[in-house]
C-alpha positions in Angstrom: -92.3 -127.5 -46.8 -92.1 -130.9 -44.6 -94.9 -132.9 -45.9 -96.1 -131.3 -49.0 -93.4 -132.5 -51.3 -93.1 -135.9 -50.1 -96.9 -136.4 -49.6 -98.3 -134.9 -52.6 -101.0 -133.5 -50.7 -101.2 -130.1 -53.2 -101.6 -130.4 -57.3 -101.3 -127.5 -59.4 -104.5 -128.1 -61.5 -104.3 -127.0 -65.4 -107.4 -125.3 -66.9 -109.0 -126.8 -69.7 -107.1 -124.8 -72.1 -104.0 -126.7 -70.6 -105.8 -129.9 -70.3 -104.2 -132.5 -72.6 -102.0 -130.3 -74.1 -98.8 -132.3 -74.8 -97.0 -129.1 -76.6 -96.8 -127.1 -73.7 -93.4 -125.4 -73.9 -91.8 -124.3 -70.3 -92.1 -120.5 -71.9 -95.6 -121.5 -71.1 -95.1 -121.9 -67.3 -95.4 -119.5 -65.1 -94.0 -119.3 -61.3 -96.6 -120.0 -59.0 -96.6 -120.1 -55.3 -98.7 -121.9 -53.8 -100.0 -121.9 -49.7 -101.1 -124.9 -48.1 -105.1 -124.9 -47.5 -106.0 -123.7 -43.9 -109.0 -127.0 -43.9 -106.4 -129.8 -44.1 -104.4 -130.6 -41.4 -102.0 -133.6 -40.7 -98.7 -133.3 -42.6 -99.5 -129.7 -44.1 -98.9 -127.1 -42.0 -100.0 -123.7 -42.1 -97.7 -121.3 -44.1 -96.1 -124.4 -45.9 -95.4 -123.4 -49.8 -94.4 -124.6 -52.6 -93.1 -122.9 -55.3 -91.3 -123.7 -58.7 -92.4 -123.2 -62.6 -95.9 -125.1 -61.9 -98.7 -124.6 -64.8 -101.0 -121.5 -63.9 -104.4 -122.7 -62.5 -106.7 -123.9 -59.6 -104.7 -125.8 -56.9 -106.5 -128.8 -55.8 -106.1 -130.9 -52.8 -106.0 -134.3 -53.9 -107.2 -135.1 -50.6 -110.2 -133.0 -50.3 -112.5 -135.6 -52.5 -112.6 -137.7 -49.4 -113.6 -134.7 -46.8 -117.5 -134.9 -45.6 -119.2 -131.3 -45.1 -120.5 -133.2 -41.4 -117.8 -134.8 -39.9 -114.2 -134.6 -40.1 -112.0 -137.5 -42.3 -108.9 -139.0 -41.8 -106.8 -140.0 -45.2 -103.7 -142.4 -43.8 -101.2 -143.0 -47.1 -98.9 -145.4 -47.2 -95.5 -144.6 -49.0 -94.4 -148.2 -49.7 -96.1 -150.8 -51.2 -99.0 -152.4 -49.4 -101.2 -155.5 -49.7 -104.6 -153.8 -50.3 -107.0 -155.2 -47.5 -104.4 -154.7 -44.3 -106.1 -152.3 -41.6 -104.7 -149.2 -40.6 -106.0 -148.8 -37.4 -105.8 -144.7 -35.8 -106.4 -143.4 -32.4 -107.5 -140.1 -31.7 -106.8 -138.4 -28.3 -107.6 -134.9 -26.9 -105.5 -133.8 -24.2 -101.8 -134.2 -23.7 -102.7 -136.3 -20.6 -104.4 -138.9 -22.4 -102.6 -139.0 -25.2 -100.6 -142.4 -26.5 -102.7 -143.9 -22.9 -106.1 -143.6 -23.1 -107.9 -142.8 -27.1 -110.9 -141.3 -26.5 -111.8 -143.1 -30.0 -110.4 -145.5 -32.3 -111.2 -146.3 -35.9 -110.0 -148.8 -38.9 -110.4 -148.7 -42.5 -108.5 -151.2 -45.1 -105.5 -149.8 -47.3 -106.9 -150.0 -50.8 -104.5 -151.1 -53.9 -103.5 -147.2 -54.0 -102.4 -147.8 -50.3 -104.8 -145.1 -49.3 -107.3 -145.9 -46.1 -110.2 -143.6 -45.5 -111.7 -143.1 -41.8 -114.6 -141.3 -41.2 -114.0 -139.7 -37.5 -118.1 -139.6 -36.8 -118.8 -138.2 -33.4 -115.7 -136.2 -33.2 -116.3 -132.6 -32.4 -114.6 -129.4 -33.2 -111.4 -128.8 -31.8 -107.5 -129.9 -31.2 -106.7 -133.8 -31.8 -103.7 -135.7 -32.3 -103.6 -138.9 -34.1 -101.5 -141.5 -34.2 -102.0 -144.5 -36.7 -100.1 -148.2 -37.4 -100.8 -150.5 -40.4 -101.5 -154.1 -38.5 -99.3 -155.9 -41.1 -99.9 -159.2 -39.2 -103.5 -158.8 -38.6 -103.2 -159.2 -35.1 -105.3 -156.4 -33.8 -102.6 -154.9 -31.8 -99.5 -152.8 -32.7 -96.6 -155.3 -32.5 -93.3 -154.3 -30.7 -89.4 -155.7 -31.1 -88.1 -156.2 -27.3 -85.2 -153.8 -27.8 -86.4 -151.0 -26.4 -90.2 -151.4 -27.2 -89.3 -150.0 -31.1 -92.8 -150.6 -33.0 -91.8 -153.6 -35.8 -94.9 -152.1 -37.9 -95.3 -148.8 -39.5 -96.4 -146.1 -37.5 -96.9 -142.7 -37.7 -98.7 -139.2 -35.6 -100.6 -136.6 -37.1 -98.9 -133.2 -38.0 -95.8 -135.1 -39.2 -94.9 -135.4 -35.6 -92.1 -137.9 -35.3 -90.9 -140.6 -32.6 -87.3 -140.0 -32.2 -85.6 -140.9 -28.9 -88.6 -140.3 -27.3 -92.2 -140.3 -28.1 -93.6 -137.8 -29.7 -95.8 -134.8 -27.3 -99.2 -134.2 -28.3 -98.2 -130.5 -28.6 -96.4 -132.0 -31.3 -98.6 -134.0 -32.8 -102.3 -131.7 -32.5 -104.3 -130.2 -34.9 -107.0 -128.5 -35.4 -110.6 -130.5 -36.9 -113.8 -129.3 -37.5 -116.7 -130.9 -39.9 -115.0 -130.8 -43.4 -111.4 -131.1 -42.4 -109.5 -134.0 -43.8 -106.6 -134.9 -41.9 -103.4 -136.3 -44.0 -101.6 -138.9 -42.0 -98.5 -140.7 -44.2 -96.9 -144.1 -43.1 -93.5 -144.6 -44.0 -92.2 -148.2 -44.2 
């Protein structure tokens, strides 16, 4: 389940009969299960579920407003609070040669007051990626690092949910797969 909970990527959506209906008893809920969507990729991984006493109805990504039928879209979310305007600034690589070297693109967006930044990944075609991302708290353009052991002092994080633990993290690790319409759910943890 490692990302859905904590990232809120999946919503159990209540019909209209269920739509502002404050006297909805628990004899009312039903156990659903539901599977992470196959187009998102990021911290959802396939065969992820949830499951629980969740309202019968149409499960919506609440990340799938942002996805672009053309091109593929990353949604970075922060998990702390943020001042809205800081850029979060991702690098996308595709081989396990190049990657945390040489990006073969880089994009920025600024965090909004949800601490939500969108980037559109135009020119990016079908296929295996792995992204890593940093909120530039300092504005600084560069991702700023302490000088014990090169730890980075702002928040960073890799697509997939791949972590950096005493090593970094492999692009096997961190890869998945994007094609026009994905969105890919990256969350920075303070």
């Amino acid at each position: 389940m490692r990302g859905l909970l904590g990232t809120g990527v999946l919503l159990a959506g209540f019909g209209s009969a269920h739509a502002g209906s404050a006297d909805m008893a628990a004899a009312d809920m039903t156990p659903v299960e539901i599977s992470a969507s196959d187009t998102i990729a990021g911290d959802t991984v396939a065969g992820d579920t949830v499951t629980g006493d969740i309202a019968a109805g149409p499960v919506v990504n609440l990340f799938s407003v942002y996805a672009d039928p053309v091109i593929p879209v990353a949604a970075v979310q922060t998990t702390f609070d943020v001042v809205p305007g800081k850029a979060v600034r991702l690098a996308v690589y595709d081989s396990k040669e190049a990657f945390l070297e040489n990006a073969r693109a880089k994009h920025q967006a600024p965090v909004d007051a949800r601490g939500l930044a969108v980037l559109p990944l135009a020119g990016l075609e079908a296929g295996e990626y792995a992204f890593a991302v940093y909120l530039d708290l300092n504005g600084d353009g560069k991702l700023n690092r302490g000088k014990f052991l090169g730890r980075p002092k702002e928040p960073v994080a890799f697509s997939n949910g791949a972590k950096a633990k005493l090593r970094k993290p492999r692009f096997d690790e961190a890869k998945v797969t994007v094609e026009p319409g994905s969105v890919v759910v990256i969350t920075l943890n303070d």
